[in-house]
GUBADREN-992032 format. One record per atom (N, C-alpha, C): residue number from 1; x, y, z; residue in three letters. Coordinates in Angstrom, 1 decimal. Layout:
+-----+--------+--------+--------+------+
! seq !   east !  north !     up ! type !
+-----+--------+--------+--------+------+
! NUM !      X !      Y !      Z !  ALA !
...
+-----+--------+--------+--------+------+
***
This chain:
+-----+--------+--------+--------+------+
! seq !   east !  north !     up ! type !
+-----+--------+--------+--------+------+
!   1 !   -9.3 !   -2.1 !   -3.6 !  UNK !
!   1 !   -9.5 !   -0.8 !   -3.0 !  UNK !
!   1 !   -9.6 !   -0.8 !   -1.5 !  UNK !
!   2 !  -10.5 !   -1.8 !   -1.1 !  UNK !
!   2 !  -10.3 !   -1.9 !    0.1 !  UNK !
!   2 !   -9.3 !   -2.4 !    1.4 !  UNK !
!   3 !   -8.5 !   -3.4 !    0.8 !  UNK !
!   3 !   -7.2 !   -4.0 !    0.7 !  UNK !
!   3 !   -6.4 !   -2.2 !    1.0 !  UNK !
!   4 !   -6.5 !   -1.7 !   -0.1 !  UNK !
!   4 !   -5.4 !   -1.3 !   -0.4 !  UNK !
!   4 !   -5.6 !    0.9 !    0.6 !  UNK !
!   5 !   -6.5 !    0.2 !    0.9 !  UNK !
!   5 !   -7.3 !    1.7 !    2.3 !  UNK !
!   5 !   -7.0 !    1.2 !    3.5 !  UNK !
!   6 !   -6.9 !    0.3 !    3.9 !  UNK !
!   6 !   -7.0 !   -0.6 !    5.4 !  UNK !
!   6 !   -5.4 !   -0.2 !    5.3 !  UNK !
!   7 !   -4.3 !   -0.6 !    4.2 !  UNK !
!   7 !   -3.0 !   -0.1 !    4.6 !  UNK !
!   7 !   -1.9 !    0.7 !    3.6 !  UNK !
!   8 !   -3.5 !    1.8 !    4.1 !  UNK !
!   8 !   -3.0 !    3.1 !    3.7 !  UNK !
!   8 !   -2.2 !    3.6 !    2.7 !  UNK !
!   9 !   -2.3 !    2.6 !    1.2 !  UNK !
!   9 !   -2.1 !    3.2 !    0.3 !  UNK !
!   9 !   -2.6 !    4.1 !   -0.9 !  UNK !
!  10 !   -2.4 !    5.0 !   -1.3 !  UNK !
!  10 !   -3.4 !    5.9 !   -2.1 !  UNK !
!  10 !   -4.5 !    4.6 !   -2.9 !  UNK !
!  11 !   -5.4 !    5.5 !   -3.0 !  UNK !
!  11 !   -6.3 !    4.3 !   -4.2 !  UNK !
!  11 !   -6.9 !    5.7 !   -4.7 !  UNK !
!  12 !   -7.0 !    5.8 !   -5.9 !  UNK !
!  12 !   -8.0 !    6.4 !   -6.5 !  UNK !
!  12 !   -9.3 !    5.4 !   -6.8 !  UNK !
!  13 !  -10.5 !    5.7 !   -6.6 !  UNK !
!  13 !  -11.6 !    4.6 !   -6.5 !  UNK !
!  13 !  -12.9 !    5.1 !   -7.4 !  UNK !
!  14 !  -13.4 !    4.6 !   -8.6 !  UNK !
!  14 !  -14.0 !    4.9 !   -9.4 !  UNK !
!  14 !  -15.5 !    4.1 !   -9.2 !  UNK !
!  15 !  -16.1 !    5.4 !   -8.5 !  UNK !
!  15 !  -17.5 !    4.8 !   -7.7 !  UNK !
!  15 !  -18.8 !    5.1 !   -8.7 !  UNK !
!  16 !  -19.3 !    4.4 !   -9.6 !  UNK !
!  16 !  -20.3 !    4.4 !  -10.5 !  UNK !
!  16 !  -21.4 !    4.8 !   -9.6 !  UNK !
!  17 !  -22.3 !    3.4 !   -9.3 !  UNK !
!  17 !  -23.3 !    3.8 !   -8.7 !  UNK !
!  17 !  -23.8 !    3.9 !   -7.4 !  UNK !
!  18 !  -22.5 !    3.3 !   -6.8 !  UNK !
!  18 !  -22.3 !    2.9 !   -5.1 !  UNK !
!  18 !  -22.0 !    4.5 !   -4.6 !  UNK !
!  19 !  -22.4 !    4.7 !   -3.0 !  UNK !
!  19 !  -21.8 !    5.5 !   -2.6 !  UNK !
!  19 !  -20.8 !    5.0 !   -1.8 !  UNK !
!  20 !  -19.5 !    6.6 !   -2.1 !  UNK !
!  20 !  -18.2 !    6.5 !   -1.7 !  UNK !
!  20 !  -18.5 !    6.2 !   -0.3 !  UNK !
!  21 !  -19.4 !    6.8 !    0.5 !  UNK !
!  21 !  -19.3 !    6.4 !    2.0 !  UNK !
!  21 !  -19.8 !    5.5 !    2.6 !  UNK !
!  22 !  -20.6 !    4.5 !    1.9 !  UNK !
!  22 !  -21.2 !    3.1 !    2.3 !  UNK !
!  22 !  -20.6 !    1.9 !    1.7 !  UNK !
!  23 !  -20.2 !    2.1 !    0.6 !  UNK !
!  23 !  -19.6 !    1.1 !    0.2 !  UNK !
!  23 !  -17.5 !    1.2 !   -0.8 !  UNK !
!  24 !  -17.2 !    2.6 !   -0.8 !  UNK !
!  24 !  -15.7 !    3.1 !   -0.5 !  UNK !
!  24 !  -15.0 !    2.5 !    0.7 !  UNK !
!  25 !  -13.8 !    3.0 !    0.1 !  UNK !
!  25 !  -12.4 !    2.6 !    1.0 !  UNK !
!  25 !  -12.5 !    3.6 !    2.2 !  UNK !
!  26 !  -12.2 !    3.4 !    3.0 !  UNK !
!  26 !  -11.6 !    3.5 !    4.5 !  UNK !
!  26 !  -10.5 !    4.4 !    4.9 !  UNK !
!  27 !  -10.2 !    5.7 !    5.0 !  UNK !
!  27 !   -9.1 !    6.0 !    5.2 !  UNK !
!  27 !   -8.5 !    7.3 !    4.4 !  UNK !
!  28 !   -7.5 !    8.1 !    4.9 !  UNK !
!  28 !   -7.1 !    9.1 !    4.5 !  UNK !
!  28 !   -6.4 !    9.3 !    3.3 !  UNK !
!  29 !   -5.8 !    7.9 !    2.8 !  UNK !
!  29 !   -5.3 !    8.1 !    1.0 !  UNK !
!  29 !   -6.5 !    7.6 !    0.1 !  UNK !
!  30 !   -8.0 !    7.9 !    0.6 !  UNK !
!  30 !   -8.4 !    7.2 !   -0.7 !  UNK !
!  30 !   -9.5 !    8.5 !   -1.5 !  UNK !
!  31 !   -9.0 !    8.5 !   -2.8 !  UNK !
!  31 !   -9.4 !    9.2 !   -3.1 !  UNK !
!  31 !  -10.7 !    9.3 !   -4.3 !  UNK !
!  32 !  -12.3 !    8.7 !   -3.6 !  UNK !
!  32 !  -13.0 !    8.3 !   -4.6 !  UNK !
!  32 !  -13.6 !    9.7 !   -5.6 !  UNK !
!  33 !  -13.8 !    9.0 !   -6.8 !  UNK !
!  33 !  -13.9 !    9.9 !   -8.2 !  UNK !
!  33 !  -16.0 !    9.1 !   -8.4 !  UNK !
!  34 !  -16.7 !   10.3 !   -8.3 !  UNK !
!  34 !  -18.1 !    9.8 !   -8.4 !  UNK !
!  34 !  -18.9 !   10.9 !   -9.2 !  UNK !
!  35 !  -20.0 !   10.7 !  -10.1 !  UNK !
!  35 !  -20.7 !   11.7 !  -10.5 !  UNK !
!  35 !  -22.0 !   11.0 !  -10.3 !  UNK !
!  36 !  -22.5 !   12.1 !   -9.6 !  UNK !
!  36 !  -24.0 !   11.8 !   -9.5 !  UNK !
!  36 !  -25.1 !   12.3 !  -10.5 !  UNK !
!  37 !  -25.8 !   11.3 !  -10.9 !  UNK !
!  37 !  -27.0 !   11.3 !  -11.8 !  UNK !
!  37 !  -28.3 !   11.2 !  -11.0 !  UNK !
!  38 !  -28.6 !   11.8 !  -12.1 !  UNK !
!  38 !  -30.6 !   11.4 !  -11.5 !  UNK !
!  38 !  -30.8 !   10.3 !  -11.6 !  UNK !
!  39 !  -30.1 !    9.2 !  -11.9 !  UNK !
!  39 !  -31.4 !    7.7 !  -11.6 !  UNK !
!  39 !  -30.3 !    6.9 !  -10.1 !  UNK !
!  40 !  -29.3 !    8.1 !  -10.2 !  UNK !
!  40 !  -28.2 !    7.6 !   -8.6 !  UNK !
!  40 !  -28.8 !    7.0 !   -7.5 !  UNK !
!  41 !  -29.8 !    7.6 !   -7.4 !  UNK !
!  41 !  -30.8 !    7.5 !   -6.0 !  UNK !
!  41 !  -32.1 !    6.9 !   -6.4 !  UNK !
!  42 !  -32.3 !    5.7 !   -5.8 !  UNK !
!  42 !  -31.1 !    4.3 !   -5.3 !  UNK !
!  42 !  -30.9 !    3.5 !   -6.7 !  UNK !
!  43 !  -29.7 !    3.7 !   -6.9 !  UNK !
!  43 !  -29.5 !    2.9 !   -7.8 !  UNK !
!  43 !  -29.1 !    1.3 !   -7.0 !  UNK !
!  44 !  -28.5 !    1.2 !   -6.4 !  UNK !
!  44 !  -28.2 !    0.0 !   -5.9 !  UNK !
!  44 !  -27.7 !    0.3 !   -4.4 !  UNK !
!  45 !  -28.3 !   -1.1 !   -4.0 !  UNK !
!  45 !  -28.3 !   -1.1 !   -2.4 !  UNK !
!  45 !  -27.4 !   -1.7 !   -1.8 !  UNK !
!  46 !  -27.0 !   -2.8 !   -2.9 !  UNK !
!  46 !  -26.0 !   -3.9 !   -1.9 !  UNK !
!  46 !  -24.8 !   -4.4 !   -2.7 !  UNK !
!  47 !  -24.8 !   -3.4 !   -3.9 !  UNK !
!  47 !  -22.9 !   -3.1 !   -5.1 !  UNK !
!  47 !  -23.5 !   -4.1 !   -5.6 !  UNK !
!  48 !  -24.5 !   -5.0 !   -5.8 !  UNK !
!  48 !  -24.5 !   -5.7 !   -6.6 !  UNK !
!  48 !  -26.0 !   -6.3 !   -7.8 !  UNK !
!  49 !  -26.6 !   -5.2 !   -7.2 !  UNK !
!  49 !  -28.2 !   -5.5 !   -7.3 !  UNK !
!  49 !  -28.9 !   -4.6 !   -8.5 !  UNK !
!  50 !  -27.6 !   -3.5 !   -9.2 !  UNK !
!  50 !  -28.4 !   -2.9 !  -10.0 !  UNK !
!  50 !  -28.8 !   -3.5 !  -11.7 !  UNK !
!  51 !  -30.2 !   -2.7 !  -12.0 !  UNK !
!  51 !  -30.4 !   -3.1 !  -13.7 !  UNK !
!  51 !  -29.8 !   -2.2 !  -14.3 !  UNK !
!  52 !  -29.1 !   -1.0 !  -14.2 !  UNK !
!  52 !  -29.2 !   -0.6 !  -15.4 !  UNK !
!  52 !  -27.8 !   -1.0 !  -16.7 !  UNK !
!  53 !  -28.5 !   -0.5 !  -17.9 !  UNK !
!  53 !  -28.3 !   -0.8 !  -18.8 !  UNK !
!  53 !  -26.9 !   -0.2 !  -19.8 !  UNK !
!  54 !  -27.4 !    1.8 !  -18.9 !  UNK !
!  54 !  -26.2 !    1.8 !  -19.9 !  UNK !
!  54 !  -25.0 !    2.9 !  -19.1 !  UNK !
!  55 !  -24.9 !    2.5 !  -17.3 !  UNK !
!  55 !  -23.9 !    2.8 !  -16.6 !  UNK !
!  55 !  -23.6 !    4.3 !  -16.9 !  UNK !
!  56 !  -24.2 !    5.4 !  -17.3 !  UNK !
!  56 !  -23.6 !    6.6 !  -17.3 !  UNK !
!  56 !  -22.8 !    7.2 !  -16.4 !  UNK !
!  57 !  -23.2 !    6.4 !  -15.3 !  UNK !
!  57 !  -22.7 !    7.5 !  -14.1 !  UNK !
!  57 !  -21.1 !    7.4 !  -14.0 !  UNK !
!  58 !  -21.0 !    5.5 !  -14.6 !  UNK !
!  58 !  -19.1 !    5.5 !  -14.7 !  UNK !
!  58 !  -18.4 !    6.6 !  -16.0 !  UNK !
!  59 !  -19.2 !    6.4 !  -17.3 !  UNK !
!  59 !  -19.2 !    6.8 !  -18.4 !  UNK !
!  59 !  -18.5 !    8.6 !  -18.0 !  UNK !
!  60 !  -19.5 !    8.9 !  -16.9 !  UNK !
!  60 !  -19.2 !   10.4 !  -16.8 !  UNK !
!  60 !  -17.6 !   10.7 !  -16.1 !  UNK !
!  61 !  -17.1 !    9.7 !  -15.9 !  UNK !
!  61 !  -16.0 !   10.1 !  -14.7 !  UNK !
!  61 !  -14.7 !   10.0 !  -16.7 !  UNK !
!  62 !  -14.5 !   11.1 !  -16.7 !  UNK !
!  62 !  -13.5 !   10.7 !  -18.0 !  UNK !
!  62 !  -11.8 !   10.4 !  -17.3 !  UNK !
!  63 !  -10.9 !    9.8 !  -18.2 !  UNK !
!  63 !   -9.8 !    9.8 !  -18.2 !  UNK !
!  63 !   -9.2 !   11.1 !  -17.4 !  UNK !
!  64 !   -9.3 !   12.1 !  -18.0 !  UNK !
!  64 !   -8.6 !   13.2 !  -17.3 !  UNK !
!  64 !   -8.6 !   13.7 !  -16.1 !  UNK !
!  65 !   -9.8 !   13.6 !  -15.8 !  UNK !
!  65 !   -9.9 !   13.9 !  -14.3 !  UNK !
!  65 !   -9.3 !   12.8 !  -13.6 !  UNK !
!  66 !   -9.2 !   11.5 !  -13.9 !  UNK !
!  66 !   -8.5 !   10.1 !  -13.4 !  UNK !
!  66 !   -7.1 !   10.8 !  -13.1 !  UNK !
!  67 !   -6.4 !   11.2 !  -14.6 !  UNK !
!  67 !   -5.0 !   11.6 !  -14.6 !  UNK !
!  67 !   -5.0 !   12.7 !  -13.7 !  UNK !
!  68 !   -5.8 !   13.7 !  -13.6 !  UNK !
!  68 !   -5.8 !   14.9 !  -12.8 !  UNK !
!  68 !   -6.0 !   14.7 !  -11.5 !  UNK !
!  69 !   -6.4 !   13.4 !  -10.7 !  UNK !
!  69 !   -6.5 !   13.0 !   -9.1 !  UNK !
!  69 !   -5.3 !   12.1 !   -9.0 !  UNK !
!  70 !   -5.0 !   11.2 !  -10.0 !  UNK !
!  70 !   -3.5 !   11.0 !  -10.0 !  UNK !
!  70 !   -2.2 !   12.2 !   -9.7 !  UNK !
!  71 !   -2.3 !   12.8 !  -10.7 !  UNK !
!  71 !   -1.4 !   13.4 !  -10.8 !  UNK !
!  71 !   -0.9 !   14.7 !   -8.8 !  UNK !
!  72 !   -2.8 !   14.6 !   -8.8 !  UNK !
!  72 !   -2.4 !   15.3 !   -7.5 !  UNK !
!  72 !   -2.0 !   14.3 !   -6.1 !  UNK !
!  73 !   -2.2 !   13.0 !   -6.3 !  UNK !
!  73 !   -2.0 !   12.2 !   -5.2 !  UNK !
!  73 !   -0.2 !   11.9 !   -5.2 !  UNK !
!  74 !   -0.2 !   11.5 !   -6.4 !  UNK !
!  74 !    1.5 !   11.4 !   -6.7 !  UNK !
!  74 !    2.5 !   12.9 !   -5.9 !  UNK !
!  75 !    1.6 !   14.4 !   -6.3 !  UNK !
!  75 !    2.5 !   14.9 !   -5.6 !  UNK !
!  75 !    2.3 !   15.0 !   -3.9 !  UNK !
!  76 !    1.7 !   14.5 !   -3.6 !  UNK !
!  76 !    1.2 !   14.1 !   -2.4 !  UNK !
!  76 !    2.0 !   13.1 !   -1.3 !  UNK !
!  77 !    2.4 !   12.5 !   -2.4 !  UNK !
!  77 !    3.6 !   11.7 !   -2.2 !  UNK !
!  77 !    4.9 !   12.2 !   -2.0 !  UNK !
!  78 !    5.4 !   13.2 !   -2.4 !  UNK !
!  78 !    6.9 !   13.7 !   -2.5 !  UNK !
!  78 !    6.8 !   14.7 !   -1.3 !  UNK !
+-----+--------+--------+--------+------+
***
């Protein structure tokens, strides 16, 4: 993701419990997918320090909306 922000290629970035702005990509094609929960805050401080158990917060981000920020970056492209 970050690699791929520094030169400027789209990334869709699927941010569980990190925030997009502390710990996201860099830059004008990236386009992070996050839902916030109540145990979000603080779930983790340093991307690598959290306990939990059963990750909802990724769980919440479904397929579609993935295809549906695809789909709008692709025509973003043309």
């Amino acid at each position: 993701m970050h690699l791929g922000a520094a030169l400027d290629v789209p990334v869709i970035s699927l941010q569980g419990p990190t925030s997009p702005q502390r710990c996201g990509g860099i830059g004008t094609a990236v386009y992070p997918l996050r839902k916030e929960q109540l145990c979000s805050k603080p779930c983790i401080y340093l991307g690598f320090d959290s306990n939990c158990k059963n990750n909802r917060c990724m769980q919440a981000i479904s397929a579609e909306e993935v295809f549906q920020t695809l789909q709008k970056v692709l025509l973003k492209k043309k």
